[in-house]
C-alpha positions in Angstrom: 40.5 -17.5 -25.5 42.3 -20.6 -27.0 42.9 -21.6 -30.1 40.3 -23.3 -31.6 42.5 -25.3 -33.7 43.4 -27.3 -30.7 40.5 -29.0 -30.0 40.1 -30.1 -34.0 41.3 -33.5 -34.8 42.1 -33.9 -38.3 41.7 -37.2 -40.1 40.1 -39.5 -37.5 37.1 -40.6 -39.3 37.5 -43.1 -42.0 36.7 -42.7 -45.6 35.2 -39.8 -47.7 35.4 -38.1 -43.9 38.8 -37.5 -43.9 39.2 -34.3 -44.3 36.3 -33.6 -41.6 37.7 -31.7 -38.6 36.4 -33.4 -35.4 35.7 -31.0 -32.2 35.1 -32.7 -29.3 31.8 -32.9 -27.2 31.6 -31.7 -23.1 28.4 -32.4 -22.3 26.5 -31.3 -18.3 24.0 -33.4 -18.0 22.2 -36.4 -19.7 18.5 -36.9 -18.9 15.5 -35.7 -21.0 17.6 -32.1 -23.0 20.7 -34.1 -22.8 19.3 -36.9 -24.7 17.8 -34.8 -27.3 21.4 -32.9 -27.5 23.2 -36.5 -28.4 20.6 -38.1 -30.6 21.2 -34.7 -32.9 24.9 -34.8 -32.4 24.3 -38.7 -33.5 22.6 -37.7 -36.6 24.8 -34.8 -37.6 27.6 -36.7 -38.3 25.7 -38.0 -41.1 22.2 -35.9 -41.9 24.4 -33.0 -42.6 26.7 -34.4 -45.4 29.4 -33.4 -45.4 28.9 -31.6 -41.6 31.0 -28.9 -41.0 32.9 -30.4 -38.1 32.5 -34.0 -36.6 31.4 -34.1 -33.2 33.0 -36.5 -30.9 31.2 -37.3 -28.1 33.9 -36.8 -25.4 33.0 -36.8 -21.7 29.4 -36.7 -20.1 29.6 -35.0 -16.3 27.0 -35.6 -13.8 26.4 -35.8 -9.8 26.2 -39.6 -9.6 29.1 -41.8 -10.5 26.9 -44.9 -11.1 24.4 -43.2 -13.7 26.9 -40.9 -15.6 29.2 -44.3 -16.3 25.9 -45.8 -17.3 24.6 -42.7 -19.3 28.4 -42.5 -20.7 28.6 -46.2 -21.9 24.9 -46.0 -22.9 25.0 -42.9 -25.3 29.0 -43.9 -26.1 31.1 -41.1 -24.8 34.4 -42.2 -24.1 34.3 -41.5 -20.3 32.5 -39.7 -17.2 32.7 -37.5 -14.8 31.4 -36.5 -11.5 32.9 -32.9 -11.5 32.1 -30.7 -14.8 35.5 -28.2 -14.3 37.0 -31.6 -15.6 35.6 -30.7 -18.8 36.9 -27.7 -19.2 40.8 -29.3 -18.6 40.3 -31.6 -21.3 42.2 -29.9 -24.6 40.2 -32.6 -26.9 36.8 -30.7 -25.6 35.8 -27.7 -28.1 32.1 -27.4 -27.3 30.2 -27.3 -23.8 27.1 -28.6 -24.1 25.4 -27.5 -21.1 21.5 -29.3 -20.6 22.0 -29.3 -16.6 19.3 -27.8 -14.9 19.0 -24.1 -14.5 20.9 -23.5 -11.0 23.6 -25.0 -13.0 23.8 -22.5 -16.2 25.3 -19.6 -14.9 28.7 -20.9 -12.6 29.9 -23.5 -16.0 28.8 -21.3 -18.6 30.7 -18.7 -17.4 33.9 -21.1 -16.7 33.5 -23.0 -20.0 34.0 -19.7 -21.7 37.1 -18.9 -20.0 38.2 -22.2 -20.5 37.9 -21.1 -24.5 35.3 -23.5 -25.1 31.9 -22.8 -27.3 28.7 -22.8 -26.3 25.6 -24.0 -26.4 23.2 -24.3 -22.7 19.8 -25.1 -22.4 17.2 -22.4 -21.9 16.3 -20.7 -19.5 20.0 -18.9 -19.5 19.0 -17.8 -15.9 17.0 -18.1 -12.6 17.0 -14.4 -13.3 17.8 -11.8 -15.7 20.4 -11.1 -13.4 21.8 -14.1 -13.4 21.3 -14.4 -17.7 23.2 -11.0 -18.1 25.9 -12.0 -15.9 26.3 -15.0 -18.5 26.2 -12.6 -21.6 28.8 -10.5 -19.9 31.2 -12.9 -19.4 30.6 -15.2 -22.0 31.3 -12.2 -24.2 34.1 -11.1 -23.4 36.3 -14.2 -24.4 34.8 -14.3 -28.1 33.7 -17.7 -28.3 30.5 -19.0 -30.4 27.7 -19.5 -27.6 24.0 -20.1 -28.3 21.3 -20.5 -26.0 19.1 -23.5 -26.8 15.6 -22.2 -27.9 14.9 -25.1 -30.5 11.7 -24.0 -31.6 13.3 -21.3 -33.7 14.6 -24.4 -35.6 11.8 -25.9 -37.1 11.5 -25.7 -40.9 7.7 -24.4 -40.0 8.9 -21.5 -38.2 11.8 -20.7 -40.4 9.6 -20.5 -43.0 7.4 -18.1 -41.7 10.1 -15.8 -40.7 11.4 -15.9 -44.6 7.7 -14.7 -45.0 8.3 -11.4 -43.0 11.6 -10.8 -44.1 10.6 -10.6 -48.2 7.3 -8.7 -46.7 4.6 -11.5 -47.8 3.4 -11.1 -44.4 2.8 -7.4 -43.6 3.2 -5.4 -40.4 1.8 -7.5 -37.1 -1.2 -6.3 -35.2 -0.7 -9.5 -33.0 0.7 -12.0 -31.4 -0.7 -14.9 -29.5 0.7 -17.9 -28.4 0.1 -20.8 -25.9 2.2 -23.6 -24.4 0.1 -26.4 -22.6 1.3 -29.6 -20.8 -0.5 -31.7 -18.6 2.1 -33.2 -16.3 1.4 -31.6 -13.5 -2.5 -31.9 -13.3 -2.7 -34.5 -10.7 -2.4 -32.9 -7.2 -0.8 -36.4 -6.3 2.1 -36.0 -8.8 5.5 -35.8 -7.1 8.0 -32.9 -6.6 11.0 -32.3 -8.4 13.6 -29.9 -9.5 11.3 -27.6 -11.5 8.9 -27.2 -9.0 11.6 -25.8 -6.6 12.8 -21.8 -7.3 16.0 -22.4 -5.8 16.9 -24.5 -8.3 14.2 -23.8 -11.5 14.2 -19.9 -10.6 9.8 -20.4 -12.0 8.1 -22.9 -13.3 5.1 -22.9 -16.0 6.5 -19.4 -16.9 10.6 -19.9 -17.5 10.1 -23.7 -18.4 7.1 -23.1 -21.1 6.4 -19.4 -21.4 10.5 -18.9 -22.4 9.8 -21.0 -25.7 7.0 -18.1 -26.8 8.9 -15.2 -25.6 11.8 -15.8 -27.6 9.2 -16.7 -30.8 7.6 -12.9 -30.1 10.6 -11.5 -30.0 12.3 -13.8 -33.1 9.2 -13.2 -35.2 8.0 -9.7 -33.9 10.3 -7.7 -32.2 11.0 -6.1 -28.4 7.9 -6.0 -26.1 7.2 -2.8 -24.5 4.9 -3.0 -21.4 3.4 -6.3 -19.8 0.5 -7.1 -17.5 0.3 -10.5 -16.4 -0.7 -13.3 -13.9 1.4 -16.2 -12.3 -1.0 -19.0 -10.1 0.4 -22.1 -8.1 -2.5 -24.4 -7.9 -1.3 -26.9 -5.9 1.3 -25.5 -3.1 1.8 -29.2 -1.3 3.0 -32.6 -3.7 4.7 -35.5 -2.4 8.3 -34.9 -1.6 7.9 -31.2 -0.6 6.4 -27.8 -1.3 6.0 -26.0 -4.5 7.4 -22.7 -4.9 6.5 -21.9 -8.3 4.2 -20.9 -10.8 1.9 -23.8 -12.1 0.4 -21.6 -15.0 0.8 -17.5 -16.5 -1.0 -15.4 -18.3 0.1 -12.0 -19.9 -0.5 -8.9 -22.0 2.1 -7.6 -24.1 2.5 -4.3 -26.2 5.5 -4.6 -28.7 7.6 -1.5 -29.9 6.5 -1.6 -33.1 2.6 -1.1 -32.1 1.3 -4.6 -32.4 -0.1 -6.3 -29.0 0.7 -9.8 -27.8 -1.5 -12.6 -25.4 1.1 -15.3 -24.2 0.0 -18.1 -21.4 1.9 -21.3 -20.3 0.4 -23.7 -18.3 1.5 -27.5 -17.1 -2.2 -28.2 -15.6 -4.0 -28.6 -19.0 -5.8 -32.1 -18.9 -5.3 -33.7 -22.2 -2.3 -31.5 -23.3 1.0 -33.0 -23.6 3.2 -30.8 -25.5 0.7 -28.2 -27.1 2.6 -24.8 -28.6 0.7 -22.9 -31.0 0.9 -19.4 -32.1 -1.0 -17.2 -34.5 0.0 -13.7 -35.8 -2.1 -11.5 -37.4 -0.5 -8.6 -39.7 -1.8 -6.2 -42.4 -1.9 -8.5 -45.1 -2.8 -12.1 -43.8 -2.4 -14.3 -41.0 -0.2 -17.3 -40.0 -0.4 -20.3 -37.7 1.7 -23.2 -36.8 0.7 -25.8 -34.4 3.9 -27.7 -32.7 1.8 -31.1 -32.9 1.5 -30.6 -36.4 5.3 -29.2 -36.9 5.5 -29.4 -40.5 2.7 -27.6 -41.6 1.3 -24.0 -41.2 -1.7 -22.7 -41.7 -1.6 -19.5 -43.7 -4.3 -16.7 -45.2 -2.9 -14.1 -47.5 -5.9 -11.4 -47.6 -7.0 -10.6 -51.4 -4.7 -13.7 -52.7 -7.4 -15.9 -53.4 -9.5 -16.0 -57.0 -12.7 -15.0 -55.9 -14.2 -13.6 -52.9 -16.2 -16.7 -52.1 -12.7 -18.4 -51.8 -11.3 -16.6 -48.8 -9.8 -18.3 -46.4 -6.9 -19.9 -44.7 -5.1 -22.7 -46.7 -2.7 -25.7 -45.2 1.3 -25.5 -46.1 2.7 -28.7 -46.0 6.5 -27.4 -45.4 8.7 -30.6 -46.7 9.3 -29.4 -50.0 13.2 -29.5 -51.1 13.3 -25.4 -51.2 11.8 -25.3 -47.7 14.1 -24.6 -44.3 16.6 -27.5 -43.5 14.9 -29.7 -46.4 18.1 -30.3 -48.2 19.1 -31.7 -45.1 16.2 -34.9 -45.1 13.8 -36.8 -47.2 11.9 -36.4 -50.5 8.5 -34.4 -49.7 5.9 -35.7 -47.5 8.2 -37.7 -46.1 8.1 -35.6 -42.5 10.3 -34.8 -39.6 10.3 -34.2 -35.9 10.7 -32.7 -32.4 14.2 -34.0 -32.1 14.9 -33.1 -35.4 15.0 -29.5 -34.3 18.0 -30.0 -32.1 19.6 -31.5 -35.3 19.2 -28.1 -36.9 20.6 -26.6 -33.9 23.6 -27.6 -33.2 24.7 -28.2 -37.2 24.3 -24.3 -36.9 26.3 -24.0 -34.0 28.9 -26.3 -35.9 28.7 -23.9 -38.9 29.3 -21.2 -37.2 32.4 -22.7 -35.3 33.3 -23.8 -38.1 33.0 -20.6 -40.5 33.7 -18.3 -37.9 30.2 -16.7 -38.6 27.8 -15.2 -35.9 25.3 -17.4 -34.5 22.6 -14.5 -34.5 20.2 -13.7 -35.8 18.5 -17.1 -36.4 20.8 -18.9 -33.6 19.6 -17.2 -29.7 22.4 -15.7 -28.8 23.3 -15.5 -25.2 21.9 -11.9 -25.7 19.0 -13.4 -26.4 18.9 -15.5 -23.5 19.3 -12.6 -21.2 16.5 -10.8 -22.8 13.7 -13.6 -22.7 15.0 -14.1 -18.7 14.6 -10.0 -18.4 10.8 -10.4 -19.9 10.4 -13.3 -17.2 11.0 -11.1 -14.9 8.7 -8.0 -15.9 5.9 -10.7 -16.2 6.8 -11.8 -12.7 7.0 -8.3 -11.2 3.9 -7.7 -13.3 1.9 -10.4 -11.6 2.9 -9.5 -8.0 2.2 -5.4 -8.1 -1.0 -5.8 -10.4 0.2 -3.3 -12.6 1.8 -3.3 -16.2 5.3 -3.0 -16.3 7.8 -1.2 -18.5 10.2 -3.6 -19.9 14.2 -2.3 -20.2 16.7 -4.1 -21.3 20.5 -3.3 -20.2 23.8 -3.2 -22.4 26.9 -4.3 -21.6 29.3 -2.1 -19.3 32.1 -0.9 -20.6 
């Protein structure tokens, strides 16, 4: 790996920012993930006061020269690139922001690392879990701070919740169930693209969607055991090609510790546009959050209420200044976003850089990526035999 101190710039910002290291930006890709990536890079620099290093947005790569200049001079990095191994020859470049899509995670993950640059690539980590534990593997071995980009982890709501099984306000779980519904794909008319091609996506409904609520499971539960599951493409034929992929999954989970899961991901839900929700029950209450109401949760805490009459679930409004990430944002009630999220994000990936502290256990780890790709897979091997799969996960060789 090396040294990190090369790619911090000392003293280029103005003012009280001074003595703010800068680390430069790499970014693959700029569409929908890349966007989300620069507006929180954007608001780091000053939501986070002081942030633990300055990002400078350096170089954007992507395939066309006319729309990387134009995404370049639109988001305000200082140049572009058709070929992404320039990013890893630039000494200014200290992270690798990698939001290309998934048949382009494993070859300039792996590279980036070796380049001694840190981390950060859009989920899922790999077409397959093969693919994801090759990235681990490597990545590992050059000891640079890599994440893999499960956002949802990052929302003051879910942070929150995990505080509450960590000082044991929320008791053992007895289950897990969570959905992820879109609706772009519900017209039979709607066209083909990337994600609807395995080559490229690796599946569809189930890595896309379903990804987001394994990780939660296993961020807010622990290791599934044994899964039985369906995949379904309902439409095989869209304009502009075939569909290789799963439009929708279902699946039934038992956890190591005893408690049983339901997940399903779907993007054929009419009237859905970005509906996550989950809801655990445990011995001594149970929790929801909704992701279209992100800064709440909905919580029952059995035998806490004054009179029997009174049971029942009560609203959290999580925007208090003692709350996840508050001290970051705006007196109560005054609420936050989706994008905020990546905000959260990647100031943690700066503090870790930054402090040389691990990105685990709230940061996914690239661990963590290879994991939720391994459960894909069981689900996937599940669906196609009909029978419930053991899930294993491997360790690095030697």
């Amino acid at each position: 790996m090396s040294d990190s101190t090369s790619f911090f710039n000392q003293g280029t910002a103005k003012g009280a920012a001074d003595s703010i290291p800068e680390i430069g930006i790499g970014m693959l890709g700029y569409a929908f993930m890349g966007r989300a990536h620069i507006n929180a890079l954007k608001k780091i620099a000053y939501t986070y006061w002081p942030p633990p290093l300055m990002p400078r947005l350096v170089a954007v790569a992507g395939r066309s020269e006319e729309a990387v200049s134009e995404a370049a001079h639109r988001y305000g990095f200082e140049r572009s690139t058709t070929d992404w191994r320039d990013l890893l020859d630039d000494p200014s470049i200290g992270i690798f922001d990698n939001t290309g899509p998934n048949n382009q995670h494993l070859e300039p993950t792996i590279a980036a690392a070796r380049a001694g640059k840190h981390l950060i690539c859009e989920k899922p980590l790999g077409r397959t879990a093969d693919e994801a534990y090759e990235v681990w593997s490597e990545v590992e071995k050059t000891g640079v701070k890599a994440m893999t980009a499960f956002n949802y982890r990052f929302f003051p709501a879910v942070r929150l919740i995990k505080s509450l099984f960590e000082d044991g306000t929320l008791g053992e779980v007895r289950h897990f169930r969570a959905r992820y519904h879109q609706e772009w794909l519900v017209d039979p008319k709607s066209p083909t693209s990337w994600r609807l091609d395995k080559s490229i996506a690796g599946s569809g409904a189930l890595g896309d969607l379903g990804s987001h609520i394994i990780d939660l499971a296993r961020y807010l539960v622990g290791e599934p055991q044994t899964v039985s599951a369906n995949l379904h493409t309902f439409t095989k034929e869209r304009p502009g090609g075939h569909v290789d992929v799963d439009d929708a999954f279902d699946a039934m989970l038992t956890f190591d510790s005893g408690a049983l899961g339901v997940l399903e991901a779907t993007r054929v839900a009419p009237g859905r546009k970005n509906h996550m929700r989950f809801e655990i029950s445990t011995t001594t209450g149970t929790v929801i959050f909704d992701q279209e109401r992100m800064n709440e949760i909905e919580l029952h805490l059995a035998g806490s209420e004054p009179a029997a009459n009174a049971q029942g679930f009560r609203t959290v409004l999580v925007s208090e200044a003692y709350h996840p990430y508050w001290e970051h944002w705006w007196p109560h009630g005054h609420m936050i976003g989706w994008e905020d999220s990546f905000v959260h994000e990647l100031g943690h990936l700066l503090e870790a850089i930054a402090t040389d502290s691990p990105v685990g256990p709230h940061g996914a780890t690239m661990e963590d990526g290879y994991r939720v790709a391994e459960i894909v897979d069981a689900i996937v091997r599940a669906a196609e035999t009909g029978t419930r799969q053991e899930i294993s996960f491997r360790q690095l060789s030697a």
